[in-house]
C-alpha positions in Angstrom: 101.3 92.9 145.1 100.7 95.7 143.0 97.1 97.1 141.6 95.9 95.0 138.4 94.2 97.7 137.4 97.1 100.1 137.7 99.4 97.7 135.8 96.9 97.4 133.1 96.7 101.5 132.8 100.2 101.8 132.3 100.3 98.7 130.2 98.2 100.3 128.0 100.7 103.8 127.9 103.4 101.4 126.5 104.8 100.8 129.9 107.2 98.1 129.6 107.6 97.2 133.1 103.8 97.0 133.6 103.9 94.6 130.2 106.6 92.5 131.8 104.8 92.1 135.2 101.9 91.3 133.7 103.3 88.6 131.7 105.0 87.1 134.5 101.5 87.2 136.9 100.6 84.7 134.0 103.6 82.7 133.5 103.9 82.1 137.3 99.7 81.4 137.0 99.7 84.0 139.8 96.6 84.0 142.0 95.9 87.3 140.5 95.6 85.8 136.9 91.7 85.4 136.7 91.7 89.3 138.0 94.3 90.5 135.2 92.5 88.6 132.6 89.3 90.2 133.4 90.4 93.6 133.7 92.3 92.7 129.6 88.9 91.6 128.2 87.4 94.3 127.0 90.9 95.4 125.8 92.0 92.7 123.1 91.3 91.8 120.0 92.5 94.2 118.1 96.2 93.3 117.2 96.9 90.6 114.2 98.8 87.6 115.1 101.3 86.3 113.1 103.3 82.9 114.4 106.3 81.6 112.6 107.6 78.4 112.9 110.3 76.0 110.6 113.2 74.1 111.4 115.9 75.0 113.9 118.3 77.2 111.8 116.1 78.1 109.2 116.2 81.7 110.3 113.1 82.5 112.4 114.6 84.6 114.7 116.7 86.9 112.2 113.4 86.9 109.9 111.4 87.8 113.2 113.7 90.7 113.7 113.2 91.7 110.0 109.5 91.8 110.4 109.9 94.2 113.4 111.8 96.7 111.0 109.4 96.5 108.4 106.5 97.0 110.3 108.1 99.7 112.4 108.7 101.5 109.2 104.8 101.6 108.8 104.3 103.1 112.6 102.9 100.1 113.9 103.6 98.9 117.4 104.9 95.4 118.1 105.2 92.7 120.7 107.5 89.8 120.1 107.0 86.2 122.3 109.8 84.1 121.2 109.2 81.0 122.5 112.9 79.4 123.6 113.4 75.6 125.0 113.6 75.3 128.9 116.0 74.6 130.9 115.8 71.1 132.5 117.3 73.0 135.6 115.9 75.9 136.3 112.8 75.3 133.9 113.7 79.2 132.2 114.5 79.6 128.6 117.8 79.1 127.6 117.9 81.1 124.5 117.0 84.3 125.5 116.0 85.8 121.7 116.1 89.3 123.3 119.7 89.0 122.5 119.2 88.3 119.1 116.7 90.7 118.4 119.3 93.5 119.7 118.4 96.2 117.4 115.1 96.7 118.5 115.5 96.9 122.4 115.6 100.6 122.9 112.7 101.0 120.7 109.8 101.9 122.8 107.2 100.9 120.1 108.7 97.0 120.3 108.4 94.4 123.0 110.5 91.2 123.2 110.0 88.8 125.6 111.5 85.1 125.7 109.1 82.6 127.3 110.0 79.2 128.1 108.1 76.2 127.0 108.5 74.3 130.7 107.8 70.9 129.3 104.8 72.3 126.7 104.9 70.2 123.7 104.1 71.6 120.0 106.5 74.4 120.0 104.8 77.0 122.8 104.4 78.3 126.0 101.4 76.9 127.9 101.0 80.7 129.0 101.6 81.9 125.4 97.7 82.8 124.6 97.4 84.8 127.9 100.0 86.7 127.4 99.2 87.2 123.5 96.3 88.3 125.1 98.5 90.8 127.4 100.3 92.5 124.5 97.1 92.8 122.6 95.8 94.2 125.3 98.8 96.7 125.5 98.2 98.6 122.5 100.6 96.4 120.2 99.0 96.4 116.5 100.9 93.5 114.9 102.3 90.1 117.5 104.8 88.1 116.2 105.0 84.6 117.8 108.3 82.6 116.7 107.7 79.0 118.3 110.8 77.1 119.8 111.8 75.3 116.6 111.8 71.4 116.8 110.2 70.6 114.1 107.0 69.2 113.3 105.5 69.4 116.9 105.5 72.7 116.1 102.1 72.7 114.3 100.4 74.3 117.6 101.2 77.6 116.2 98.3 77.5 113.6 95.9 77.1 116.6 97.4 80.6 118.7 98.0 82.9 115.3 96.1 84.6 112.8 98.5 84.0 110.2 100.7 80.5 110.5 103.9 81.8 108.6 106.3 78.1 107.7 109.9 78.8 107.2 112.0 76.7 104.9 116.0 77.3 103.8 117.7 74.9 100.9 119.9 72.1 101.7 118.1 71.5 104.9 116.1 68.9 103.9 113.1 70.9 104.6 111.9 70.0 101.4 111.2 66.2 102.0 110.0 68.0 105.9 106.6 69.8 104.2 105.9 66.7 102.8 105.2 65.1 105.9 101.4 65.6 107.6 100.9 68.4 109.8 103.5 70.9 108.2 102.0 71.1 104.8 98.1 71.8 106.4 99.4 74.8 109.0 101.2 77.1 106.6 99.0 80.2 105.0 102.6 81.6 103.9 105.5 79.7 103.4 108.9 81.7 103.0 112.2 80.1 101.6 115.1 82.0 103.8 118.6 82.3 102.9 117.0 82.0 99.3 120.7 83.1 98.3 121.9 79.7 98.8 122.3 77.2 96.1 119.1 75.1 95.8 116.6 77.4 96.7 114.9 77.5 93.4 114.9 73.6 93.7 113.1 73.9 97.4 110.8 76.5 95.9 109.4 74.1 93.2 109.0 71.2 95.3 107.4 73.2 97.6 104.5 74.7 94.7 104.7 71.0 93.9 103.8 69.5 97.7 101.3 72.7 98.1 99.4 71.8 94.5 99.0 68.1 95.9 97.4 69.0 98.9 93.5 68.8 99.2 91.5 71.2 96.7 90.7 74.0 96.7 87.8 75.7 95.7 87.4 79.2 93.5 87.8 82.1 96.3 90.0 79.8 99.1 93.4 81.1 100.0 96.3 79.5 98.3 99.3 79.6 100.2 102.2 82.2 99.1 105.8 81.1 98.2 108.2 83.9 99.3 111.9 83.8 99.0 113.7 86.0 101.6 117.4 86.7 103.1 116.3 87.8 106.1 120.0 88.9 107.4 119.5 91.1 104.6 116.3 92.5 104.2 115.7 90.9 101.1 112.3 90.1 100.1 110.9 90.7 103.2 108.5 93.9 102.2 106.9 90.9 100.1 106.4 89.0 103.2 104.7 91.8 104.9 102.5 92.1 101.6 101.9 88.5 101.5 100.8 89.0 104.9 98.7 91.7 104.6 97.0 89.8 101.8 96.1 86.9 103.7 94.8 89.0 106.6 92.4 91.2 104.0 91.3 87.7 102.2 90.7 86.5 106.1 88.4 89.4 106.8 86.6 89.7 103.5 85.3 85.9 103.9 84.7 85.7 107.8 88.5 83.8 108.3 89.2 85.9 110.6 86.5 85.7 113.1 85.9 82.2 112.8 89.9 81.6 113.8 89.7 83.7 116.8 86.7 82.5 118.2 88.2 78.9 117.6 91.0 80.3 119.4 88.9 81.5 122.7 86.9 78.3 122.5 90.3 76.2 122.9 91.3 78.6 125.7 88.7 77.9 127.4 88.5 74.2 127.2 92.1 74.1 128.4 91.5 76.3 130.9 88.6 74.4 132.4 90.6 70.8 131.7 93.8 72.3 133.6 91.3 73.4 136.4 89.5 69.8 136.8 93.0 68.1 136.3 94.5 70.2 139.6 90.8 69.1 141.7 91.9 65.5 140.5 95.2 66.1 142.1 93.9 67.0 145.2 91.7 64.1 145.7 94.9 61.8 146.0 94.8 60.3 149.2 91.0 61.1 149.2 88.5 58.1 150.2 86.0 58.4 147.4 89.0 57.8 144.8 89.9 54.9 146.8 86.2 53.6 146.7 86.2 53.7 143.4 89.5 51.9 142.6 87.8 49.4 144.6 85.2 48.8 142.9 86.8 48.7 139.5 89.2 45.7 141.6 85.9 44.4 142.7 84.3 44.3 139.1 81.4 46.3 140.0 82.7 49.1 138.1 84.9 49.5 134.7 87.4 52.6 134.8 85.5 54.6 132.3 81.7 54.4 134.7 84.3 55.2 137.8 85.5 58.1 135.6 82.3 59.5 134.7 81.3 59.4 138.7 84.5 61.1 139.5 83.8 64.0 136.7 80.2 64.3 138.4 80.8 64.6 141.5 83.9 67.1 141.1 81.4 69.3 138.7 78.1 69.2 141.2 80.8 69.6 144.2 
């Protein structure tokens, strides 16, 4: 295996084989992982997060591509996770965005990679905030994370990003789809794609409509943008990124910002420690003490949740 630290150093020149490697140490949860994150720590936090989700065929792959041009235009390096659905075969993505994000391969400031859910519900990865954490770590300024797109499951992508970008398109029904809980609360931007289309002004009123009967808001809170964009064209998008921008500055000027991240770390960690008690569970099948205490709960000396807490003891003290 090669050096961490060696992969990280050219990971941080703009290496794209040292990015992909990395990535893959963490999608494969490579033995190595708890090594490559603890050479990255001192390396992150620097790039801004931005995670789009909508509707399958909304456009969140074309607009994701449109991002990537604007923000290149500004000199800013960026990493791309585009989240695709796995296949029930060979548990990979089936997508593969990198070949709809064409135009930006040979660019050296840009890096795509396609990650497969592998059973994940709510519309990511289960490796996606390590290896936010890798491009981050690799010098990228601005991350754009573009979740699988099944729907509303896809409300996970508030808890990974900075900014939680919601795409809509008229005649879609996406309309009577942000009035339903969950999509409504995760959007700080909501774009309106392929706003060329009949009914888009008719989706961007209900929308101000749904948003203005959602809970209230006080002087000074951040009130969701509207912005109309077709992406295949460019159009409106340079209002996205300022939309953007805005919400970032409003984030950092009333502590947003820190308080999302730090949310963010505190949720890795709690999955991390839950995925590493679940696997010590695992290993006890076939182990006497969990068969002493199914017997007991069979016996009616114990109920499941005092058998539970004895399990959760003795795997923490062991």
């Amino acid at each position: 295996m090669r050096d961490v630290s060696s992969l990280v150093a050219q990971a941080r020149e703009g290496r794209p084989r040292a990015v992909a490697r990395l990535i893959s140490l963490v999608e494969g949860a490579s033995p190595q992982l708890r090594e490559v994150m603890a050479a990255l720590a001192p390396l992150t936090g620097n790039a801004y997060v931005v995670g789009l989700t909508g509707s399958p065929g909304v456009g969140k792959s074309t607009s994701t591509s449109a991002l990537v041009t604007a923000y290149r235009k500004q000199g800013r390096r960026v990493g791309v996770l585009a989240v695709d659905p796995s296949s029930p075969f060979s548990g990979g993505a089936l997508l593969g965005d990198r070949v709809r994000m064409s135009d930006h391969v040979s660019d050296p400031g840009v890096y795509i990679r396609s990650m497969a859910t592998r059973g994940h519900l709510g519309g990511l990865a289960w490796a996606a905030p390590q290896a936010i954490r890798v491009l981050d770590a690799a010098g990228c300024d601005v991350i754009l994370v573009e979740t699988v797109g099944v729907g509303q499951s896809e409300v996970e992508i508030a808890s990974q990003a900075d900014t939680s970008v919601v795409l809509l398109a008229p005649g879609m029904g996406d309309g009577i789809q942000a009035a339903k809980a969950g999509i409504l609360e995760i959007g700080d931007v909501y774009v309106v794609n392929k706003a060329d289309r009949d009914g888009a002004d008719a989706t961007v009123r209900e929308l101000h409509h749904m948003l203005g009967l959602g809970a209230a808001r006080a002087p000074g809170d951040w009130r969701p943008a509207v912005v109309r964009t077709v992406a295949s064209r460019a159009e409106g998008v340079d209002e996205l990124v300022e939309a953007l921008e805005k919400h970032r500055a409003w984030m950092e000027e009333h502590g947003v910002l820190a308080e999302r991240r730090r949310a963010r770390a505190s949720r890795e960690v709690e999955t991390i420690a839950v995925t590493t008690l679940r696997e010590r569970i695992g290993d006890l099948r076939g182990d006497r003490r969990l068969d002493t205490l199914a017997d007991r709960i069979v016996t009616g000396e114990l109920d499941p949740y005092a058998a539970a807490d004895e399990l959760v003891t003795g795997l923490t003290e062991g």
